[in-house]
N, C-alpha and C positions, 0 to 999 in steps of 0.2 A: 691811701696810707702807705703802701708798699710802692713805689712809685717806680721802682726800677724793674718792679715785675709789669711783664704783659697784661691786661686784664683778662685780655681774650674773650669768648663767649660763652658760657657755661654750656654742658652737654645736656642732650635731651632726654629727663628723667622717663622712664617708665610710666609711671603715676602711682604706680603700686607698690614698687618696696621699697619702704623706710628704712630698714638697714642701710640702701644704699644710697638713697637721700640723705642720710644724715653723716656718710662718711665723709670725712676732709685729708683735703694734700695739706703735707705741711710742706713750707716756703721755709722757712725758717727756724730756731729756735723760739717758742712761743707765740707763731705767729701759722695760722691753717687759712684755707681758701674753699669755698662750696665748688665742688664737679658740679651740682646739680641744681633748679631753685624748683621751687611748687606755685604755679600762679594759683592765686585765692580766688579767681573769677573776677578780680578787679582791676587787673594788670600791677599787682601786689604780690609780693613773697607772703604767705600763709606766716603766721606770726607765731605756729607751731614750728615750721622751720628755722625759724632764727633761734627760736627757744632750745630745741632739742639739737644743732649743730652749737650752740655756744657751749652746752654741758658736753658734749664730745670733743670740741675743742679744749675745755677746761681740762678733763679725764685724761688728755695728753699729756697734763704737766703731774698729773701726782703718782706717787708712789702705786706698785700695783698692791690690792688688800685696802685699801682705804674705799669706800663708795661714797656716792652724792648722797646728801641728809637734805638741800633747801639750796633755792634761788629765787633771789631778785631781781625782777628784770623791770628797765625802764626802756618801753618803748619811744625813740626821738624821731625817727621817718619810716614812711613805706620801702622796701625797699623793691626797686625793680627788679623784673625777671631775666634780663635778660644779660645782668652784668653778674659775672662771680663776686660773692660777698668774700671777705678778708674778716676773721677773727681774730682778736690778739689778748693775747692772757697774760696777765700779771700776777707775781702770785705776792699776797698778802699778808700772809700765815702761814708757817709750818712747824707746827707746835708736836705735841708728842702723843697729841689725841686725835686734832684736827688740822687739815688743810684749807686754805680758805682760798680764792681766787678770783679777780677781778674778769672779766672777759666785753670787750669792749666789737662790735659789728659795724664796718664802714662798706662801703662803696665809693672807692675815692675819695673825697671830701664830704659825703653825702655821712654822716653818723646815723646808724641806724638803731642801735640799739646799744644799751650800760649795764651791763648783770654784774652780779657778783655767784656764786658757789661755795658751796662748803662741803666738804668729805670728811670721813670719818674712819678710824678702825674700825672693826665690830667689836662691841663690849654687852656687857647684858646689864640691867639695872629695871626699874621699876616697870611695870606694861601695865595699862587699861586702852581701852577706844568706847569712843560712844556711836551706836548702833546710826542707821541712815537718817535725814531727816524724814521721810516718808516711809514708808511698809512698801517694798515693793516688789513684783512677782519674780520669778528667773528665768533669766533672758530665756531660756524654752518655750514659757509662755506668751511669746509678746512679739509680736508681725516686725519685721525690719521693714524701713523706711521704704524701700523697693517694693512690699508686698502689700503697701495700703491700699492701693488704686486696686487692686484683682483681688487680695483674701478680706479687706478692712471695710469698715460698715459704708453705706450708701453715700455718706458726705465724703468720702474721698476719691468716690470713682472720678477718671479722670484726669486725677492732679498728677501733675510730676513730682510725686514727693522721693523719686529714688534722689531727684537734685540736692535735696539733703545732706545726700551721703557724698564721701569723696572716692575716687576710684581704688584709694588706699585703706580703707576703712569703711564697715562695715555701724549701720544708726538703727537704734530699736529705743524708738520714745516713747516711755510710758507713760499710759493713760491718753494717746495722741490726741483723742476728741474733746478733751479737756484745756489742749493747748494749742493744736494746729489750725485748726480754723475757727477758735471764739479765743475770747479772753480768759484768763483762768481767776479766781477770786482770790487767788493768793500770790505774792512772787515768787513763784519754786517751780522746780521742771527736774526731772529726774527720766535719765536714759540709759541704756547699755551700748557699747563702744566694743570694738572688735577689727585687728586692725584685719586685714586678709590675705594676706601672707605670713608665715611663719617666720618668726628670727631665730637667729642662735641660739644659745647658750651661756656668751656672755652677760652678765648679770650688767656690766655697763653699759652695751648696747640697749639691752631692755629699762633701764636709768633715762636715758636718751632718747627713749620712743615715748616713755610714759610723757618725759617734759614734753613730747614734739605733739602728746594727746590732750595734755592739759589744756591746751588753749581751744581747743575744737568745743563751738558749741555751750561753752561757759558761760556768754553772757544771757540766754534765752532765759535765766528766769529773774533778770533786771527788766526783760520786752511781757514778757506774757500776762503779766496783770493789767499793760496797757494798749497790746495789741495782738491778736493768733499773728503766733510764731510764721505762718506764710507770707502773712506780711509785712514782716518787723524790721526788714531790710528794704523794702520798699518806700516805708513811710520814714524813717530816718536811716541817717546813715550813721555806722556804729564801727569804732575802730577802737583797739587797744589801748590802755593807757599804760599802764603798770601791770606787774604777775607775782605773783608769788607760789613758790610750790616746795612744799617739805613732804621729803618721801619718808617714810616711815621703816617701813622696811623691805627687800628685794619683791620684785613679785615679776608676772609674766605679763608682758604688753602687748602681745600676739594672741592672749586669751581676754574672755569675757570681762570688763571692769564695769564696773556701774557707778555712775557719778550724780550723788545724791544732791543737789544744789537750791540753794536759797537768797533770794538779795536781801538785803537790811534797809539797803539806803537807795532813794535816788531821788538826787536835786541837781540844779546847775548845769543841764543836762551831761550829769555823770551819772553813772549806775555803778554799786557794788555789787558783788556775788563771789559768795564763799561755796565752797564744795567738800565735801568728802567722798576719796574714792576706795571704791568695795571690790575685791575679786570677788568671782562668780562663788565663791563661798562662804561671804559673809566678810573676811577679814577684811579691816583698812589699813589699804598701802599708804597712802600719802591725802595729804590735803591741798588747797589752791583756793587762793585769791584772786580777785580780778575786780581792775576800776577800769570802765568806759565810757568812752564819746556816746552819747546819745543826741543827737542831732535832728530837731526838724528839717526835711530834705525841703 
């Protein structure tokens, strides 16, 4: 898309801090580049990464005091690791309440991704939320992914279930023997998420990690009523289609969140799954949508 820049090679992330994953050079006006990519284990960019570098590229073009309320993202390709992505922002809307934003994710010719964004002033008006779909304990209670095989009952010795987690974040699935290695009788799956590094202070960065969290792990309870979550990547192959994510209001993405999730639907092999996400204190920050590929392999 930028054709008169170099594309060069992106720099070799860490694995662990998201702040700096998700920071971009800008090339131009409205137009930023990834320093860094996150391979997903598939020789694939992590589809939280495109997510969460489109709303920090977005966050470049607006006004400062306005924050992200909601994004739509259509995913169109994988995008490789090994070429810097280019995001390009178009802006939509600049209205006197809200900002809206187009953000468009290539790899040369390759389109990777279509979002849109919207920001907002802060104002105050009406509040409720409805509590999780399950009852579920606080993350204090509940073994991380890494601690099944040595603290967790007799059916997990063994397993690699730290593979779960990513070197950036931190996985505690509740109820694990009800999803990880059987089928569950319902489609829903509820975890706590932690990333494991600390960020700033900026409320837009923590915007930008929550989207880059949203995608982690959302679609498991479209698989768990038809197969334990160990093998659900095995037996089909499952990729993003569409996201949606409306934040509710600021919170901390470097602390405990619990994302309560549910699917409705799944035929054609597409799966839906809705979510609502909980700080470790009950409140909800934001919600998320997700439709995916479910795929006999």
């Amino acid at each position: 898309m930028y054709s008169s820049f170099s594309p060069g090679m992106p720099a070799q992330w860490d694995g662990a801090n998201v702040e700096t994953l998700l920071g971009l050079e800008q090339v131009e006006e409205g137009a930023y580049r990834s320093r860094f990519n996150e391979d997903n284990r598939n020789g694939r960019v992590f589809g939280g990464q495109l997510i969460g570098q489109a709303l920090r590229a977005a966050q470049g073009t607006v006004a400062e005091g306005r924050f992200a309320t909601a994004m739509q993202v259509l995913f169109l390709q994988g995008g490789l690791v090994d070429i810097p992505i280019d995001y390009c922002v178009t802006t939509l809307q600049e209205g006197k309440r809200f900002s809206s934003r187009r953000i468009e994710a290539s790899q040369g010719e390759r389109r990777l991704l279509d979002a849109h964004a919207t920001f907002q002033i802060p104002a105050q008006g009406i509040t409720h939320a409805l509590p999780p779909y399950h009852a579920v304990p606080s993350p204090d209670d509940v073994l991380s992914a890494g601690d099944l095989a040595s603290r967790g009952s007799p059916q997990f010795a063994g397993g690699n279930w730290q593979r779960m987690e990513l070197p950036s974040l931190e996985l505690k699935v509740v109820n694990p023997e009800q999803h990880l290695t059987s089928k569950h009788d319902r489609p829903e799956f509820a975890f706590w998420v932690r990333l494991r590094q600390p960020l700033g202070d900026d409320p837009a960065v923590h915007s930008a990690a929550l989207a880059y969290l949203s995608d982690y792990r959302l679609n498991s309870a479209a698989l768990t009523s038809h197969v334990p979550i160990r093998d659900g990547h095995s037996r089909y192959y499952v990729a993003s289609l569409n996201h949606s994510l409306w934040l509710h209001r600021p919170c901390r993405a470097d602390d405990w969140l619990l994302f309560s999730t549910e699917s409705p639907a799944a035929q054609g092999e597409r799966g839906l799954t809705l979510a609502r996400l909980y700080d470790k204190h009950g409140v909800l920050v934001a919600s998320a949508s997700q439709e995916c590929l479910i795929s006999g392999r």
